[in-house]
C-alpha positions, 0 to 999 in steps of 0.5 A, a space after each residue: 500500500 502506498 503511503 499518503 502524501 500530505 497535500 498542501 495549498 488549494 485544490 478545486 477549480 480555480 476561482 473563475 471571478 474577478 472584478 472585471 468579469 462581474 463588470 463584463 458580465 454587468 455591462 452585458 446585463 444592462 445593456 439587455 434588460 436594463 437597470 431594473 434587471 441587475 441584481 447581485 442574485 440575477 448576476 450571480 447567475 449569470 456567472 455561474 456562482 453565487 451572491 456570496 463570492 460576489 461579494 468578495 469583490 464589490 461591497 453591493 450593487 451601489 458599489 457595483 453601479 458606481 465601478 461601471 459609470 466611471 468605467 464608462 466616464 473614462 471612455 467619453 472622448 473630451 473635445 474642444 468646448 467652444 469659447 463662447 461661454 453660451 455656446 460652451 454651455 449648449 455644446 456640454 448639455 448636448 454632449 451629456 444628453 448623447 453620451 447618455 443616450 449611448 446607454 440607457 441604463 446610465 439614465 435610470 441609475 443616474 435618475 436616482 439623483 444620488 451615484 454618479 462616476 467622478 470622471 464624468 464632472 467635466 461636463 458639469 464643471 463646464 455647464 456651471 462655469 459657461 453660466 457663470 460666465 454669461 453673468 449668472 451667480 454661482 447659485 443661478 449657475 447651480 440652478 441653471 445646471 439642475 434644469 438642464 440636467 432634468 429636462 435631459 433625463 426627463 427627455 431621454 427617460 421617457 423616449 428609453 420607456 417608450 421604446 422598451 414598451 413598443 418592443 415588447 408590445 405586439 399590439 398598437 400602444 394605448 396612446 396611438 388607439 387613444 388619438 385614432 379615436 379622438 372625437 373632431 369636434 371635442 378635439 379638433 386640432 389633436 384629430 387632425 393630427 391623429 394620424 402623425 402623432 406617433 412620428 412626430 411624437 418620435 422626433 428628436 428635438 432635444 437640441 432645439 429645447 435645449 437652446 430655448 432653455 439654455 435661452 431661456 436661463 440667460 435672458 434676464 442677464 
């Protein structure tokens, strides 16, 4: 009979996470089902493990959010702002709003109005300071910032909602049954444009509103 042999170290497969691979695999879920659909169970199961090992590497899923928007904060290219300190401050809202129309989940998480991914600041130091320029105090500057941020989560949420709803409808939306069956009397201006209303409802016209805000703001300066 051969004698035992005292092993020593692990034994088992090898661990398989990382925080890489739980923010690989997060990124993946997001872009599928949405912020609504991340949590530690759910990602646990896409990795094959469990909540616990999870925790290994991220404190929670707010630790977990946070690591993946400066992940995508730091792959947002800085150009050139434009001198003129009203057009600096359209070109920066306009930057935010694509940048997050990228993503969609960013929009729900940072809907919260609490995370937010340090790296990304630029693009609000560079709207409260253009405001501050134009002659704004640094309170109006402040206040100035929060209206365009909400208009452009506002605009970028329910564009997100609708188009998430449309795709798993399989029947007109209840708003398009809704404006065919307007009554012309009742609503004369609405019946005419019944027929237009989804598409025109559709348009993006983020720009433009933003321009009226941003005109808007600066008006009394």
């Amino acid at each position: 009979m051969q004698p035992r042999t005292n092993r020593t170290g692990r034994t088992g497969r090898p661990p398989r996470l990382s925080q890489e691979a739980i923010i690989s695999a997060a990124q993946r879920l997001l872009a599928a089902e949405g912020a609504d659909g991340l949590s530690m169970r759910r990602l646990a199961k896409e990795l094959a493990s469990t909540p616990m090992a999870l925790y290994h590497h991220v404190r929670d899923k707010d630790e977990l959010l946070l690591l993946l928007l400066e992940e995508h904060a730091r792959s947002i290219p800085r150009p050139e702002l434009p001198k003129d300190p009203r057009e600096r401050m359209i070109t920066a809202g306009q930057l935010l709003h694509d940048v997050l129309a990228e993503c969609p989940w960013i929009v729900e998480v940072l809907a919260s109005d609490d995370l937010m991914a340090v790296s990304a600041l630029w693009m609000v130091e560079a709207m409260v300071d253009a405001a501050i320029e134009c002659g704004l105090t640094p309170e109006q500057a402040v206040d100035a910032y929060r209206i365009v941020w909400y208009y452009t989560v506002g605009e970028l949420m329910i564009r997100v909602t609708r188009e998430r709803r449309r795709a798993e409808a399989d029947r007109p939306s209840h708003r398009d049954r809704t404006f065919a069956a307007l009554a012309e009397d009742e609503y004369p201006r609405l019946a005419s444009l019944a027929g237009r209303w989804a598409e025109l409802t559709a348009r993006d016209t983020h720009r433009q509103g933003l321009e009226a805000v941003v005109e808007g703001l600066l008006a009394h300066v």
